[in-house]
C-alpha positions in Angstrom: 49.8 42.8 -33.3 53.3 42.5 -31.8 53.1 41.0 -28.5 56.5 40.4 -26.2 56.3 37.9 -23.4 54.8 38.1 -20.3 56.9 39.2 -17.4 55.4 37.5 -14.3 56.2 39.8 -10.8 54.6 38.7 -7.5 54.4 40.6 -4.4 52.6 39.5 -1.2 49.6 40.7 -2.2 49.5 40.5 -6.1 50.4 38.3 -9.0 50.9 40.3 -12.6 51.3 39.2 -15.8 52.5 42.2 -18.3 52.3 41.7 -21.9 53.3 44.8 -24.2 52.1 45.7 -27.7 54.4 48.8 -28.7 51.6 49.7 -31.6 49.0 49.9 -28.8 49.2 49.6 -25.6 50.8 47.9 -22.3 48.4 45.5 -20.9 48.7 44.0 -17.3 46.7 40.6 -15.7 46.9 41.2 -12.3 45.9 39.6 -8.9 45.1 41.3 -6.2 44.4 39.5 -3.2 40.7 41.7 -2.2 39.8 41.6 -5.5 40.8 38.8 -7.5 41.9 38.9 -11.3 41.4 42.0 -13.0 43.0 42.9 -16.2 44.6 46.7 -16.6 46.0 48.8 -19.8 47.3 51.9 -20.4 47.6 53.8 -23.7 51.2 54.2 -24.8 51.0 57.6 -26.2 49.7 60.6 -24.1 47.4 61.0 -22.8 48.1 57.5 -21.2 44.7 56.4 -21.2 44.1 53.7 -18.5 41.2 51.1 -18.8 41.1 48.9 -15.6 38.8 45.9 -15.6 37.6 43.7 -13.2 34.7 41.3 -12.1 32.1 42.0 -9.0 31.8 38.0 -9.0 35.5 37.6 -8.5 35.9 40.1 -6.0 32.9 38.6 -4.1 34.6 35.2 -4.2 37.5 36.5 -2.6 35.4 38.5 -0.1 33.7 35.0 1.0 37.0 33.3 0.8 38.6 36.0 3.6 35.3 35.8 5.6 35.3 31.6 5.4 32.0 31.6 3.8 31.7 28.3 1.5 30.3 27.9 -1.4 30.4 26.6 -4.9 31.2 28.9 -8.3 31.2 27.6 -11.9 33.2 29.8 -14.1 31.5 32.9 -13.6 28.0 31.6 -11.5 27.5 31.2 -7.9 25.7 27.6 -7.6 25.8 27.6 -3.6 26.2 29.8 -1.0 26.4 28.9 2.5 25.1 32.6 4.1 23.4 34.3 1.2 22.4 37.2 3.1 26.2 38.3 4.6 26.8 37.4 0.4 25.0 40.2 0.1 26.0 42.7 2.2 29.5 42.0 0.6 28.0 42.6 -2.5 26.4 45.6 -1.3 30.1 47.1 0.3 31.6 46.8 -3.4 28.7 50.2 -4.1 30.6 51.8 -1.4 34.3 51.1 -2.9 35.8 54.9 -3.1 36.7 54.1 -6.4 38.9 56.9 -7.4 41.0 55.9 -4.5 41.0 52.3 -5.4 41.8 52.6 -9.4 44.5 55.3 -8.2 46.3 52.3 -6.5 47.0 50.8 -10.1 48.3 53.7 -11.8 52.1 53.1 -10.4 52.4 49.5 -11.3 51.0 50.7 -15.2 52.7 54.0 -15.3 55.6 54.2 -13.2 56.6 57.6 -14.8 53.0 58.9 -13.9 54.1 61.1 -11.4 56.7 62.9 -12.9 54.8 63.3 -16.2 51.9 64.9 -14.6 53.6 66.5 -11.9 52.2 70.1 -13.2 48.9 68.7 -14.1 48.0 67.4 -11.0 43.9 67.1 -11.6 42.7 63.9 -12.3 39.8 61.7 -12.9 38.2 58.4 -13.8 35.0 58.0 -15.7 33.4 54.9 -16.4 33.8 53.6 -19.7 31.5 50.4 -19.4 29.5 49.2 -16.2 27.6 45.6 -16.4 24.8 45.2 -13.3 24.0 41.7 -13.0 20.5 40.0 -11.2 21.1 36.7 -10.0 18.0 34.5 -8.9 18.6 31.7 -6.5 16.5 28.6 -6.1 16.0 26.8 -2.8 14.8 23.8 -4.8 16.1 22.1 -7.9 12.9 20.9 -8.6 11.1 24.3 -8.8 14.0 25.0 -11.1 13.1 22.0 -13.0 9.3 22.4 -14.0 10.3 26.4 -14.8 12.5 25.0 -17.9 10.1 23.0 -18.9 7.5 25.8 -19.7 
């Protein structure tokens, strides 16, 4: 692959980090304040194919973050959370998300010709390429914890 450098561009409410491969695809890094790093690419040939990216555990982060909620994350796991149940309902307001509305908002920053190129095909839609559902179990006591490993 051919990759160009990144072009950093920062706005008030988002950091992105564009990297171009003319064989394939444009491919964007982005952070957006609500939901935290997400990663975006669009196809270079038409039908401009975009595949947008992004992690319920990151968005949740930034959702605890806003709402002064402490706790403690490793990599991509929650080890503490000061108000588990509010955690939830945050969790819970991402299956609201109007998603179509949401994705929509990328589509400038990764096409800006989008509107003009499509201007007599107005109807669009997303799909969902891949969805990942995650359980999380949380231990009020190490030491339960401890004598479940063992078995």
């Amino acid at each position: 692959m051919r990759w160009s450098r990144a072009l950093p561009s920062i706005t008030s409410r988002a950091a992105s980090f564009a990297v171009y491969d003319p064989a394939t695809c444009s491919t964007t890094t982005k952070f957006i304040l609500k939901l935290g790093w997400l990663h975006a690419r669009i196809q270079t040939w038409f039908p401009f194919h975009i595949q947008i990216a992004l992690n319920g555990r990151e968005w949740l982060s930034r959702s605890l973050q806003e709402e002064k909620i402490a706790y403690v994350q490793h990599a991509n796991c929650f080890l503490w959370i000061e108000d588990f149940r509010r955690a939830q309902e945050l969790m819970d307001e991402q299956l609201k998300t109007n998603w179509a509305e949401l994705l929509q908002s990328f589509v400038k920053d990764l096409n800006p010709l989008h509107e003009e190129i499509f201007e007599k095909y107005p109807a669009e839609y997303w799909t969902c390429y891949q969805s990942e559902w995650a359980t999380d179990i949380a231990f009020r006591e190490a030491a339960f914890l401890k004598r479940m490993v063992r078995c």
